[in-house]
DOTOR-305873 format. One record per residue: x, y, z of N, C-alpha, C in turn; residue in one letter; residue number from 1. Coordinates in steps of 0.1 Angstrom, whole numbers, plus 5000, padded with zeros to 4 digits. Example, Ala and Ser with C-alpha at 12.3 -4.5 7.8 and 13.67 -1.06 7.14 Angstrom:
DOTOR-305873
[node [5132 4943 5078] [5123 4955 5078] [5132 4967 5078] 'A' 1];
[node [5128 4978 5071] [5137 4989 5071] [5129 5000 5079] 'S' 2];
***
This chain:
DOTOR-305873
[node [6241 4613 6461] [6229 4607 6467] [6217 4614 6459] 'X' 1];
[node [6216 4627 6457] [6203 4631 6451] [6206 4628 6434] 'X' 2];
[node [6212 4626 6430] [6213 4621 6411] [6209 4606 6414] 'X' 3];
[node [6209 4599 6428] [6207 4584 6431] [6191 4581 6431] 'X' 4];
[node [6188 4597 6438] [6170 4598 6441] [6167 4600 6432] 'X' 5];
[node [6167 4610 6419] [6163 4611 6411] [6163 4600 6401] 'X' 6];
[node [6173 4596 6398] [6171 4580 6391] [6161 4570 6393] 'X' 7];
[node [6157 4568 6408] [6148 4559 6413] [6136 4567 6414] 'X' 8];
[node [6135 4581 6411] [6119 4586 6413] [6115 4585 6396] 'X' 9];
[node [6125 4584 6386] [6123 4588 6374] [6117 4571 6371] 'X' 10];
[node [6127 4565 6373] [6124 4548 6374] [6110 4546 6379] 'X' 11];
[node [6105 4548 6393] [6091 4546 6396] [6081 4557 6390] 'X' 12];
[node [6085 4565 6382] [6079 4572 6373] [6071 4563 6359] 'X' 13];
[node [6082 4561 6352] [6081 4548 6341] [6074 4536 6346] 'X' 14];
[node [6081 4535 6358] [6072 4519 6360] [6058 4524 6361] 'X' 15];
[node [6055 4534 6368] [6037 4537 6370] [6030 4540 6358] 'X' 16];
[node [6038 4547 6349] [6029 4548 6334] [6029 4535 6328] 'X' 17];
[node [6039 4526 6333] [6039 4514 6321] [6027 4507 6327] 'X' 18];
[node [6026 4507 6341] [6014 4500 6344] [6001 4508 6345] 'X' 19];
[node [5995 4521 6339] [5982 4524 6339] [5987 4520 6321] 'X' 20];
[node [5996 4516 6312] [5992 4521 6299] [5981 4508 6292] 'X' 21];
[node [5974 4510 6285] [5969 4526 6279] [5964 4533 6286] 'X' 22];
[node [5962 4546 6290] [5953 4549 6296] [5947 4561 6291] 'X' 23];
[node [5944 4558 6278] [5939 4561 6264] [5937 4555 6253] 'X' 24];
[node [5935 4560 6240] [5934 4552 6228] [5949 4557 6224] 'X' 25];
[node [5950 4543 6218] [5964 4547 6211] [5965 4540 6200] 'X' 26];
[node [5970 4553 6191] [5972 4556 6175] [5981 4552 6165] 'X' 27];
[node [5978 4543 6157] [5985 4536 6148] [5987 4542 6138] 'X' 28];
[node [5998 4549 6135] [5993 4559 6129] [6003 4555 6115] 'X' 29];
[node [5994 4557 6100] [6000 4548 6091] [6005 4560 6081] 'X' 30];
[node [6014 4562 6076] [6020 4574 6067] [6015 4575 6052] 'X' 31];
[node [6001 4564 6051] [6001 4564 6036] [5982 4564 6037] 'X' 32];
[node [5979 4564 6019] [5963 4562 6028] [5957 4555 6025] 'X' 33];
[node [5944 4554 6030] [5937 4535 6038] [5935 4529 6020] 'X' 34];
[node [5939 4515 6022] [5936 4504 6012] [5949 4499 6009] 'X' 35];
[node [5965 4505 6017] [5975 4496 6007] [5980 4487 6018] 'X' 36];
[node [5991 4483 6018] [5999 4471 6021] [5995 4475 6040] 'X' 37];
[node [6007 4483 6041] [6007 4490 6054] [5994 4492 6059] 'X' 38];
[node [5987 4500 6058] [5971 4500 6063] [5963 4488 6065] 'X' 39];
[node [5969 4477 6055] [5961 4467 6060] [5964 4461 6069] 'X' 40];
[node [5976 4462 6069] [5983 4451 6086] [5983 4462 6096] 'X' 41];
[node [5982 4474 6099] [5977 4478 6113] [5965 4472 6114] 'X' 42];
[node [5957 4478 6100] [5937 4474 6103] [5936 4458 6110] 'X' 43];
[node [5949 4446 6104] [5944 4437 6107] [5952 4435 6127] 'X' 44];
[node [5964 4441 6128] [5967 4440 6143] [5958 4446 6153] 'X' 45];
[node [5948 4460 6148] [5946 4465 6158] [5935 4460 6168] 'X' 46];
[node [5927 4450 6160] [5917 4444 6173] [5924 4433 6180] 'X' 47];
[node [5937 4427 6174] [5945 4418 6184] [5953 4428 6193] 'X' 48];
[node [5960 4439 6194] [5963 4445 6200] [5955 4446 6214] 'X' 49];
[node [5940 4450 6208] [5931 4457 6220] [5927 4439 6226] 'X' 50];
[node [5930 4431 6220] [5924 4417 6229] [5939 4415 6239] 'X' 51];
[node [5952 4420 6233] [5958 4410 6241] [5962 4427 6253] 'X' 52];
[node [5958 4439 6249] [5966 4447 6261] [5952 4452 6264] 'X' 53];
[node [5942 4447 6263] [5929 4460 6262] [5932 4479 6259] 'X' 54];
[node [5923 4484 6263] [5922 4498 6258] [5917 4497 6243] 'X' 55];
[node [5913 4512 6237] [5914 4514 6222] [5929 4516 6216] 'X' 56];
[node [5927 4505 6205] [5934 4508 6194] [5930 4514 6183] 'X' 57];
[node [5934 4525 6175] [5925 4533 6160] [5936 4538 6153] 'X' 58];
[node [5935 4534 6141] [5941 4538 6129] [5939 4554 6121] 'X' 59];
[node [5946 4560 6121] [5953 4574 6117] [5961 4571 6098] 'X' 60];
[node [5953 4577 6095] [5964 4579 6077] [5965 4593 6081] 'X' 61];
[node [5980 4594 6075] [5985 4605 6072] [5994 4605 6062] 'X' 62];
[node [5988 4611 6050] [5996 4609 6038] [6004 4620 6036] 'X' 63];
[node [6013 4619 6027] [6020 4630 6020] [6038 4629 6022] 'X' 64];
[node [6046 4632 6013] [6062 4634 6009] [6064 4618 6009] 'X' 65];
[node [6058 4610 6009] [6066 4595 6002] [6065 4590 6021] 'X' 66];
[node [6056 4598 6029] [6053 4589 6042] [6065 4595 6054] 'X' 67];
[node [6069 4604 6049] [6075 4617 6057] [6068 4626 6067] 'X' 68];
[node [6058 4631 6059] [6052 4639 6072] [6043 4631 6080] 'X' 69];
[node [6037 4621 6081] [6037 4611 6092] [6049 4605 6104] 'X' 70];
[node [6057 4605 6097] [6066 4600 6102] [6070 4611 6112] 'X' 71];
[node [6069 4628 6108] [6076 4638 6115] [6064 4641 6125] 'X' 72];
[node [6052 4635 6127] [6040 4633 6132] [6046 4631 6144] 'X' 73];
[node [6051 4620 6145] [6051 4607 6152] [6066 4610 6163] 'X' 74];
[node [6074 4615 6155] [6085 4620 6161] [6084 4627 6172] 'X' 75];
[node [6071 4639 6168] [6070 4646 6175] [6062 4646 6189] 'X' 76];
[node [6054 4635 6188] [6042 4625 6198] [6047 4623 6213] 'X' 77];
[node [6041 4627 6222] [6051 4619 6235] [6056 4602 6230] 'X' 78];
[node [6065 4600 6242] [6069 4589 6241] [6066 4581 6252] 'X' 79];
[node [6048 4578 6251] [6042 4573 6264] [6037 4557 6254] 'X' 80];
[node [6037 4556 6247] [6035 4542 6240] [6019 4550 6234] 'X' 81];
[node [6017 4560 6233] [5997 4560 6227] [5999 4564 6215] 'X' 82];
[node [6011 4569 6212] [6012 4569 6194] [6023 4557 6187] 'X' 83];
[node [6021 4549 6177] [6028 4540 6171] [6024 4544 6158] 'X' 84];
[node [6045 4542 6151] [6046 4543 6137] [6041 4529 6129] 'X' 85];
[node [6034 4531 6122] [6032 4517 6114] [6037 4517 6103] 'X' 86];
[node [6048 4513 6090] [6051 4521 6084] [6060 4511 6070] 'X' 87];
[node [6058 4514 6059] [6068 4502 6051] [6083 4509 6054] 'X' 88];
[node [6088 4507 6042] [6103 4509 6046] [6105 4517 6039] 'X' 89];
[node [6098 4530 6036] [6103 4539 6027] [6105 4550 6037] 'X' 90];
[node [6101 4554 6049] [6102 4566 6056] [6117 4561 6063] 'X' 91];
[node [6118 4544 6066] [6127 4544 6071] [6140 4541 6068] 'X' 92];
[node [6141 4541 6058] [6153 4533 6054] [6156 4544 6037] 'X' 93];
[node [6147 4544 6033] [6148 4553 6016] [6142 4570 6016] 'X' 94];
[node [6133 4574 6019] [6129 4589 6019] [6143 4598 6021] 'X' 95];
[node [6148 4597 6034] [6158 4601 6037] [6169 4607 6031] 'X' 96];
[node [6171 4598 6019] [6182 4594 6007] [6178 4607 5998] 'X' 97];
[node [6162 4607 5995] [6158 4609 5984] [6151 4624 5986] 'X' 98];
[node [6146 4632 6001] [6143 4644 5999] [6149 4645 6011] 'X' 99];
[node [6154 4663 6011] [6161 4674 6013] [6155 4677 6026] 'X' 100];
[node [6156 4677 6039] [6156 4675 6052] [6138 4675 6057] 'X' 101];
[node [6143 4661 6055] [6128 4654 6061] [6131 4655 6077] 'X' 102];
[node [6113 4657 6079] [6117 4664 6097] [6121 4653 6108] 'X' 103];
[node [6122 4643 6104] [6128 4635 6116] [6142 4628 6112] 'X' 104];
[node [6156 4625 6120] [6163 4612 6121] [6157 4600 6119] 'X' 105];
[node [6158 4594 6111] [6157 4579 6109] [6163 4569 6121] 'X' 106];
[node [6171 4573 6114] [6175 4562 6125] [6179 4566 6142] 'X' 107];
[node [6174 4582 6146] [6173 4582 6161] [6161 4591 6163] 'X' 108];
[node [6157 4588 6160] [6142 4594 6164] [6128 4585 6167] 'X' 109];
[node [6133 4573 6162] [6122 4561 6168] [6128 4546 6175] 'X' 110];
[node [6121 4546 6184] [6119 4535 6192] [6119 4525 6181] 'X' 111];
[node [6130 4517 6176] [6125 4502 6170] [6112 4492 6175] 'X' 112];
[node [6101 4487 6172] [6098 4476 6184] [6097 4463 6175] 'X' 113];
[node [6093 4463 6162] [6098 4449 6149] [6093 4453 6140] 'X' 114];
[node [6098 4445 6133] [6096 4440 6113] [6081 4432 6117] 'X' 115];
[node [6073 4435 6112] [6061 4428 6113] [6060 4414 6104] 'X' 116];
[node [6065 4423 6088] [6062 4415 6080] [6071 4422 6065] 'X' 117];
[node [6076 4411 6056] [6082 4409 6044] [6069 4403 6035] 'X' 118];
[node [6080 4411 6019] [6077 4403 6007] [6083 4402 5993] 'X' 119];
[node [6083 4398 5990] [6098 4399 5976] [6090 4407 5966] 'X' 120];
[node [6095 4413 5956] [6092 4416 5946] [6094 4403 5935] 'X' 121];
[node [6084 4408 5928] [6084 4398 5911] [6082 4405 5902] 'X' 122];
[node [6098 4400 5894] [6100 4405 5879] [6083 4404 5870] 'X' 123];
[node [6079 4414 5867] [6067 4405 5859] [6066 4413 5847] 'X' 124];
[node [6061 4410 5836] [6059 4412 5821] [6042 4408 5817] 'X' 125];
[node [6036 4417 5809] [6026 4417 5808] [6022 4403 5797] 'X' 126];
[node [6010 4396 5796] [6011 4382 5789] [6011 4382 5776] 'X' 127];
[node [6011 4393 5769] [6015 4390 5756] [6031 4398 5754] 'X' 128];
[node [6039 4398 5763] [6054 4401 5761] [6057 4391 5753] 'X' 129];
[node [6069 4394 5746] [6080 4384 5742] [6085 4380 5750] 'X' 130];
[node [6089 4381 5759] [6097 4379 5770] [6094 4369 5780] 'X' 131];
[node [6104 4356 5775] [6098 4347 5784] [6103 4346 5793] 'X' 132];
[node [6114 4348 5797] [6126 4344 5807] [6134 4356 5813] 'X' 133];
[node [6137 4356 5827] [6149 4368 5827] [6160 4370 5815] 'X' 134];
[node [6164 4356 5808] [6180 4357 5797] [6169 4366 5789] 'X' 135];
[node [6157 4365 5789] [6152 4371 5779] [6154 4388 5776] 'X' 136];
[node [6151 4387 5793] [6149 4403 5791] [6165 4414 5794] 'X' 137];
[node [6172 4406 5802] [6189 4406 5797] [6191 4410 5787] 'X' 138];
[node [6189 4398 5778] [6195 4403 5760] [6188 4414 5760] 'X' 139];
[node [6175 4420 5760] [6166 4430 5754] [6178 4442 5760] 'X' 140];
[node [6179 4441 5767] [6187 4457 5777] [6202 4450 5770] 'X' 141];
[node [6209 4444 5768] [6220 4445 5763] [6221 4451 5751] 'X' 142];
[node [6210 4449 5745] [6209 4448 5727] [6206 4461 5723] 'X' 143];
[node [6193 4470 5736] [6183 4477 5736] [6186 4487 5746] 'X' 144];
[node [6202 4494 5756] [6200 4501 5763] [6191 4512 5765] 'X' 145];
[node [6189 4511 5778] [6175 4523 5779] [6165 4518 5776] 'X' 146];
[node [6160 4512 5767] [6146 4512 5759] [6137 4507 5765] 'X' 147];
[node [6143 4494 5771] [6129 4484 5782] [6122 4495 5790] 'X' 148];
[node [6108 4496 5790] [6103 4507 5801] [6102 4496 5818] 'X' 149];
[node [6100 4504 5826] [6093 4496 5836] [6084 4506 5845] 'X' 150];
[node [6078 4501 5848] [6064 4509 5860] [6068 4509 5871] 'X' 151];
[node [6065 4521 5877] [6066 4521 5894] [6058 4528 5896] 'X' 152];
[node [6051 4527 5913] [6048 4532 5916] [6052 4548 5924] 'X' 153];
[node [6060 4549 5917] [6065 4566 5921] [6080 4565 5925] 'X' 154];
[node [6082 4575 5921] [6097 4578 5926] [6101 4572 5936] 'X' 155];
[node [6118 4565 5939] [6116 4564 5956] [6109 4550 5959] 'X' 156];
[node [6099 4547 5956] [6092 4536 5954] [6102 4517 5957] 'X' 157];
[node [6099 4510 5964] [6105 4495 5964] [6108 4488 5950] 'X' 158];
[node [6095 4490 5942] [6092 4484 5921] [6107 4494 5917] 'X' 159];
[node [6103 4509 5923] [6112 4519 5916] [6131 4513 5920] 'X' 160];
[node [6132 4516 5928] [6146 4511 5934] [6154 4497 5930] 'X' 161];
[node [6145 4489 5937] [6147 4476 5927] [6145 4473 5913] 'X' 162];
[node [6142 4479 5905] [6146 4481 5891] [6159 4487 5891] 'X' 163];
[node [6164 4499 5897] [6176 4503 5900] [6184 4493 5903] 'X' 164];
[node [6185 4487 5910] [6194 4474 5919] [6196 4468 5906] 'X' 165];
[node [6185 4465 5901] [6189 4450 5887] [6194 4454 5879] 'X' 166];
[node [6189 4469 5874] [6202 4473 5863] [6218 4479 5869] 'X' 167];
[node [6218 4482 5878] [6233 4484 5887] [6239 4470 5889] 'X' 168];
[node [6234 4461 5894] [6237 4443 5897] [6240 4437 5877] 'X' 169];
[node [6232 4440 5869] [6235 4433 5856] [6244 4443 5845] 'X' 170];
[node [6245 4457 5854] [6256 4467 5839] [6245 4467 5828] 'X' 171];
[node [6230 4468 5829] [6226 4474 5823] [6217 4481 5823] 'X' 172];
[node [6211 4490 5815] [6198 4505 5816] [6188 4499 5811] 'X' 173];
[node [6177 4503 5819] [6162 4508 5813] [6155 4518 5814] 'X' 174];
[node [6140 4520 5813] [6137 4537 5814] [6124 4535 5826] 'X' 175];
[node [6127 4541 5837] [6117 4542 5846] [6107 4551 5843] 'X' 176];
[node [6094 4544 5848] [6081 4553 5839] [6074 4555 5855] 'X' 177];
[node [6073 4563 5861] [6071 4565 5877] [6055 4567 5871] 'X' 178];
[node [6046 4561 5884] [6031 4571 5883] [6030 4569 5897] 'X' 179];
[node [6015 4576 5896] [6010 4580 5912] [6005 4572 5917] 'X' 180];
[node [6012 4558 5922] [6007 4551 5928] [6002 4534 5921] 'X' 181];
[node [6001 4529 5930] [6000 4512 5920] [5992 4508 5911] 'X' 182];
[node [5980 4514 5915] [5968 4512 5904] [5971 4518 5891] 'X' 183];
[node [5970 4529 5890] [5977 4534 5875] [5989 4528 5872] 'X' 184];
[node [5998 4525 5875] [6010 4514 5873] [6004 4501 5869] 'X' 185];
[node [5998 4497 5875] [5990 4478 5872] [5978 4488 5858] 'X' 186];
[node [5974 4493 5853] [5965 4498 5847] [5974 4494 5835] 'X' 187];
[node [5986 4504 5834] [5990 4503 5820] [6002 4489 5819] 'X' 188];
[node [6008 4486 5826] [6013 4474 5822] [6002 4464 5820] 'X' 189];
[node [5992 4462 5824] [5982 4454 5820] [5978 4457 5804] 'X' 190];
[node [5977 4469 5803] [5974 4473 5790] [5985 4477 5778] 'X' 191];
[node [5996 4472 5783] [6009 4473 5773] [6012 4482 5772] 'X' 192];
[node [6009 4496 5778] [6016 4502 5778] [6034 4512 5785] 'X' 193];
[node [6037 4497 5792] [6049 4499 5799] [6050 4482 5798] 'X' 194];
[node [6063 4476 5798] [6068 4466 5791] [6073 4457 5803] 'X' 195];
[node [6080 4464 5819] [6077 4457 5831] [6073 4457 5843] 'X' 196];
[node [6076 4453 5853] [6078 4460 5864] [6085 4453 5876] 'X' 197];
[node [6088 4460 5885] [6089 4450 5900] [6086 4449 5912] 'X' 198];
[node [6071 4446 5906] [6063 4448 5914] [6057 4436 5932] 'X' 199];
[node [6052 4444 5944] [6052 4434 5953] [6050 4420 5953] 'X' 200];
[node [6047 4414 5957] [6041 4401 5955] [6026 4399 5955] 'X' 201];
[node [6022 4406 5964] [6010 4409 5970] [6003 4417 5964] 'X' 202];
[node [6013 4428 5954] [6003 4435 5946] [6000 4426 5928] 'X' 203];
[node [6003 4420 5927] [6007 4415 5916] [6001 4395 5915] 'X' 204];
[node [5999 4392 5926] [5997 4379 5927] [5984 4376 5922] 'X' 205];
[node [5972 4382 5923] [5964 4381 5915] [5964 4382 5901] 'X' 206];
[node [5966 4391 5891] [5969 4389 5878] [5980 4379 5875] 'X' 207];
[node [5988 4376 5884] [5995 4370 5879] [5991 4352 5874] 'X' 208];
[node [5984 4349 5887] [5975 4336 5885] [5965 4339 5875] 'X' 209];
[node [5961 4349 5874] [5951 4348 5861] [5951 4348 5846] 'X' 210];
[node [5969 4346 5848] [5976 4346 5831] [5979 4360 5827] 'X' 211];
[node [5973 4372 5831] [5973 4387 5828] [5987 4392 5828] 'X' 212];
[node [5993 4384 5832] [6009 4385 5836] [6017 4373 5840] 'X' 213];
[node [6031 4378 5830] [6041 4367 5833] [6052 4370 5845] 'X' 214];
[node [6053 4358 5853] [6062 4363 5868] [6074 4356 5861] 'X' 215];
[node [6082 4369 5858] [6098 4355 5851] [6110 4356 5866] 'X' 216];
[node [6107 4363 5872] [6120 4360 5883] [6115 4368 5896] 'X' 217];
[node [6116 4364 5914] [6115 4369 5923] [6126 4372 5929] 'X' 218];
[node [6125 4381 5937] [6138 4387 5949] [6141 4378 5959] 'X' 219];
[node [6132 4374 5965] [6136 4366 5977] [6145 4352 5978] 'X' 220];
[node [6152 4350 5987] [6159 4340 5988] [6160 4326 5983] 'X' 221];
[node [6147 4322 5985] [6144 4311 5982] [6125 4313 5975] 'X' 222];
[node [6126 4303 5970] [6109 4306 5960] [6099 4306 5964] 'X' 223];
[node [6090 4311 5962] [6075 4318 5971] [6067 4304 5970] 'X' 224];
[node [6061 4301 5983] [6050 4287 5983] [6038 4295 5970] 'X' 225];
[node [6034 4305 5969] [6025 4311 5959] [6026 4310 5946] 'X' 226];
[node [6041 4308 5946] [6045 4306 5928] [6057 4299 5930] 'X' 227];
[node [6056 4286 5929] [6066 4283 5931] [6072 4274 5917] 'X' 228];
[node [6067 4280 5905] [6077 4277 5892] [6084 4289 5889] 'X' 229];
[node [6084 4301 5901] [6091 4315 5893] [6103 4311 5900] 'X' 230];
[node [6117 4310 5894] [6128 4313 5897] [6132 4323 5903] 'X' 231];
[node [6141 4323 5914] [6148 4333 5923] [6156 4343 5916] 'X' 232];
[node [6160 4356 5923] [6171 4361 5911] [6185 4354 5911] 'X' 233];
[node [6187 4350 5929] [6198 4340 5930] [6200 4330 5922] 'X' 234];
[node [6191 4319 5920] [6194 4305 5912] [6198 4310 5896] 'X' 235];
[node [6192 4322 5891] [6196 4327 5880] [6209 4336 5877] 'X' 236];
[node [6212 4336 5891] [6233 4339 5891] [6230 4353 5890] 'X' 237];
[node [6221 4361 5899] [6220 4377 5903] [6217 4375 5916] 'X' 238];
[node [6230 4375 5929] [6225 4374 5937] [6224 4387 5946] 'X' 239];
[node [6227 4397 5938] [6228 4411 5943] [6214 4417 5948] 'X' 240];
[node [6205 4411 5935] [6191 4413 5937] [6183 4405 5947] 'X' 241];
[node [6184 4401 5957] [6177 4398 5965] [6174 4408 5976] 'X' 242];
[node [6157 4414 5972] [6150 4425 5979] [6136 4417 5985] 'X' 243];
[node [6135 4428 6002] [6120 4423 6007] [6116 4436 6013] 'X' 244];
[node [6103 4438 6006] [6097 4450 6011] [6094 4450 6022] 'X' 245];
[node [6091 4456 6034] [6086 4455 6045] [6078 4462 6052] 'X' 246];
[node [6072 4464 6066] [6064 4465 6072] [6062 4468 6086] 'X' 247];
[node [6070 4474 6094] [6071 4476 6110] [6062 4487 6116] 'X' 248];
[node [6069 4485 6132] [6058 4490 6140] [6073 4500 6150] 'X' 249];
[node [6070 4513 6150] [6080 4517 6159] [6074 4530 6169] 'X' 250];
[node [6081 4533 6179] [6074 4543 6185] [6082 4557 6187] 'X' 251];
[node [6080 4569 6185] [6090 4578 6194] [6099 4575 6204] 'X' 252];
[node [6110 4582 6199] [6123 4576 6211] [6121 4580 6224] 'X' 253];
[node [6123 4573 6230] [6123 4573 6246] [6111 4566 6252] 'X' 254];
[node [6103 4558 6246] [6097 4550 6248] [6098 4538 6260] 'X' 255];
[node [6090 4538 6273] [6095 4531 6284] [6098 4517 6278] 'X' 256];
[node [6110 4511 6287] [6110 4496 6283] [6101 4484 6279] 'X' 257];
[node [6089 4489 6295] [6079 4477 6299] [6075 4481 6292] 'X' 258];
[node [6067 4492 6284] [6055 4493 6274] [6063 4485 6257] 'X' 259];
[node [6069 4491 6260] [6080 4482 6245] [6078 4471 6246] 'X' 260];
[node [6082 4461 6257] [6083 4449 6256] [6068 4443 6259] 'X' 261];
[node [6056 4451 6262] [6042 4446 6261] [6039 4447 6246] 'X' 262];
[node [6039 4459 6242] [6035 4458 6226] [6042 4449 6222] 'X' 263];
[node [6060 4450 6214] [6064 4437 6212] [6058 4422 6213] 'X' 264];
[node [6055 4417 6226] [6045 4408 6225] [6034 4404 6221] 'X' 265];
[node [6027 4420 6224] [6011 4415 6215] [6014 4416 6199] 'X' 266];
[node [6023 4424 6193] [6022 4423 6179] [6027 4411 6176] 'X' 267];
[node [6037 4404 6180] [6043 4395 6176] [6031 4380 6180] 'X' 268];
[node [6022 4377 6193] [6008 4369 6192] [6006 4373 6181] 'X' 269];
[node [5999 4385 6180] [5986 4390 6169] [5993 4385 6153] 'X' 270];
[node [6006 4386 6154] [6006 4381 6134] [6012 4365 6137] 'X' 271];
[node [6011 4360 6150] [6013 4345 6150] [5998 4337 6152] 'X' 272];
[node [5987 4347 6158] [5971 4340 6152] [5969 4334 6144] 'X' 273];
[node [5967 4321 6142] [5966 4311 6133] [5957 4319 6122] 'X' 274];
[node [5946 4325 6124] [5931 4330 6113] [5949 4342 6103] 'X' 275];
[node [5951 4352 6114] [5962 4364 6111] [5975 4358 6097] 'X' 276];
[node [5976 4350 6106] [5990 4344 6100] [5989 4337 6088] 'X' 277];
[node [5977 4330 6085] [5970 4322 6075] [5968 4332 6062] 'X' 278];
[node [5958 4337 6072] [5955 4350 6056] [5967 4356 6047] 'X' 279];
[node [5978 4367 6061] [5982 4370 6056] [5996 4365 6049] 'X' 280];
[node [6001 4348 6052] [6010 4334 6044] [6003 4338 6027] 'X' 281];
[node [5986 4343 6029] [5981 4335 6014] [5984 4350 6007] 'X' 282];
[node [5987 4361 6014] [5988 4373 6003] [6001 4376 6001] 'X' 283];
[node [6010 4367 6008] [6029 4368 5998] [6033 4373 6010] 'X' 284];
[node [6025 4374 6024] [6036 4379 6034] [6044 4371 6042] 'X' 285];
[node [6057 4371 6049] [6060 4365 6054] [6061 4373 6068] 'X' 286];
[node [6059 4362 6077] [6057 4366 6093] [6074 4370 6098] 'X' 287];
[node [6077 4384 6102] [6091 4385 6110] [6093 4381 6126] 'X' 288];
[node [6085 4395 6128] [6085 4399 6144] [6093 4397 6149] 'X' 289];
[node [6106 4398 6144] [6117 4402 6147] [6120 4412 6162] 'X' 290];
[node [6132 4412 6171] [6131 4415 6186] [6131 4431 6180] 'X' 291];
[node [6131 4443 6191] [6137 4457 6186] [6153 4454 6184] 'X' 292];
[node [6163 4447 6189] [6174 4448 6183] [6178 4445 6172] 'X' 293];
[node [6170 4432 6164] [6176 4430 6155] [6168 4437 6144] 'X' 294];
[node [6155 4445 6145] [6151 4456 6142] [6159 4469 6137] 'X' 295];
[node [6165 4472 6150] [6176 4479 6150] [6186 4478 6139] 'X' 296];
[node [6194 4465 6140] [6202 4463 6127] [6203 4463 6121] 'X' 297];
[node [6191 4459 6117] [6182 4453 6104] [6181 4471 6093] 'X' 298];
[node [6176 4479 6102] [6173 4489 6098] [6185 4498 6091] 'X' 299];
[node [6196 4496 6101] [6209 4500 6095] [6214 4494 6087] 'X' 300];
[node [6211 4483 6085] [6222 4478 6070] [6210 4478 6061] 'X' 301];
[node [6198 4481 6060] [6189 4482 6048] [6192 4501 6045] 'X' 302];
[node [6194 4510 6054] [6199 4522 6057] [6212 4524 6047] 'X' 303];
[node [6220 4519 6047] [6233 4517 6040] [6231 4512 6025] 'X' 304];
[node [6225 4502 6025] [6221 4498 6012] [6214 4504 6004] 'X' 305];
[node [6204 4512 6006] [6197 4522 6000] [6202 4529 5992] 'X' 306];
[node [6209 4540 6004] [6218 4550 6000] [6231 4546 5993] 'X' 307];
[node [6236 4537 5988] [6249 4534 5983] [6234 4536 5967] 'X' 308];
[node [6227 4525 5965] [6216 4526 5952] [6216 4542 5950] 'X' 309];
[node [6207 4546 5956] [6204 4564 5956] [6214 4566 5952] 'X' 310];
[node [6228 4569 5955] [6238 4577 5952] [6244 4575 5936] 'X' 311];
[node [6243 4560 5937] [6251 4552 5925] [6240 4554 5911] 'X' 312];
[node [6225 4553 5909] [6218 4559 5908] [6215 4573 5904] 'X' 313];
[node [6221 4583 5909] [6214 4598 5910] [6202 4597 5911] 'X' 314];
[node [6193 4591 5922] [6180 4591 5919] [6173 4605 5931] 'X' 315];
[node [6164 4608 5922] [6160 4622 5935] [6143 4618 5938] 'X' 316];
[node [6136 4623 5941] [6121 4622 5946] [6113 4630 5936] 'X' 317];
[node [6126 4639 5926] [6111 4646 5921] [6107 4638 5905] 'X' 318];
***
């Protein structure tokens, strides 16, 4: 009887926080800092958030280890719903792989709540390559092992990994040329001085329409409404390489149900906003909002897949 009372006092415990929440500001808190992918899509959910649950919403950067010590932020946060991970897929699914005991469980230490949003990477080559075609750049790495360079944005990196994937998927080498971040990356393949890359969609769609760059193959399944003469890696008989960066929202574990399944809803309105959903259709994202379960699974087989690359690879963080 009293393990019966305590269940039902703990129970009307939860339910009373879930119905005063917020009863604060609560912190989106993004692991990288303000201007890239991630930062933009909290900046753009957080006034739909405060329209569809009221209270303050406010955005938090916390940079540093590849979006790790954010993440061990966040871990550490109660689990009342007023702090939220906003986060790509590197703290969740790759960091882990790649540095020596990052302070949180990945995969038990956060509340799933969705995939916000995807986007393929595109093979791209600067406009005065030789290289017209993926066969093209095949032969070059058959002919040329090692020698093709390619740009990433850092170690560990989506561009970085997926260059990994395409030469582990085709049996052949190139030479990864890591820098600090996208802009110096788009700097010198613009200026020839790195030969490719594979880079977002989003980061890259601009030059690419402007001729500054050639898009010879994308990751995603099927072909991007944005470019829709670039070939898949699939239709070109690499179906190993089919990659999508991503974008979620998760909270510290133990997070009450009802507040889970309120947020869940407003994020999933807020990137179905016609103005929301429009914009971000025109910058290469695709809408998930995917439930927390298949969140969940989602997370584990991208979990799996990483680390088989990492390992197969030797790739480290430094």
């Amino acid at each position: 009887m009293k393990s019966i009372l305590c269940a039902l006092a703990l129970a009307a415990a939860s339910l009373a926080q879930a119905q005063s929440w917020p009863s604060k500001p609560v912190t989106l808190l993004v692991p990288f800092p303000p201007g890239g992918s991630t930062d933009m899509i909290a900046r753009t959910l957080a006034p739909k958030l405060q329209e569809q649950l009221g209270g303050t919403f406010i955005i938090e950067n916390k940079a540093g280890a590849t979006g790790t010590v954010g993440a061990g932020i966040v871990k550490r946060a109660p689990a009342d719903g007023h702090t939220i991970f906003v986060s790509s897929l590197g703290p969740f699914v790759i960091a882990p792989h790649l540095i020596k005991n990052v302070p949180y469980d990945a995969l038990k230490d956060f509340d799933p709540i969705t995939v916000a949003v995807q986007a393929p990477n595109v093979l791209a080559v600067p406009a005065a390559s030789p290289h017209k075609s993926l066969a093209d750049v095949i032969a070059y790495h058959r002919a040329n092992p090692g020698k093709m360079s390619f740009a990433s944005s850092g170690n560990g990196s989506s561009d970085h990994l997926t260059a990994e994937l395409f030469w582990q998927q085709t049996g052949t080498s190139g030479s990864h040329i890591p820098y600090k971040g996208g802009a110096p990356a788009m700097a010198d393949l613009l200026g020839g001085q790195v030969d490719a890359t594979f880079m977002n969609i989003n980061t890259g769609i601009t030059n690419i329409r402007a001729g500054k760059l050639r898009a010879l193959a994308i990751t995603s399944t099927q072909r991007s409404p944005l470019l829709p003469d670039v070939p898949t890696m699939e239709e070109l008989g690499y179906k190993g390489v089919t990659v999508q960066s991503w974008q979620a929202f998760a909270a510290p574990a133990g997070l009450p149900a009802d507040i889970k399944r309120k947020l869940h809803a407003a994020i999933a309105a807020g990137l179905n906003d016609p103005q929301v959903k429009s914009r971000l259709l025109d910058l290469g994202f695709e809408i998930v909002a995917n439930t927390p379960e298949q969140f969940a699974a989602f997370q584990a087989a991208e979990f799996a897949r990483w680390k088989q690359v990492i390992t197969a690879g030797k790739i480290t963080a430094d």
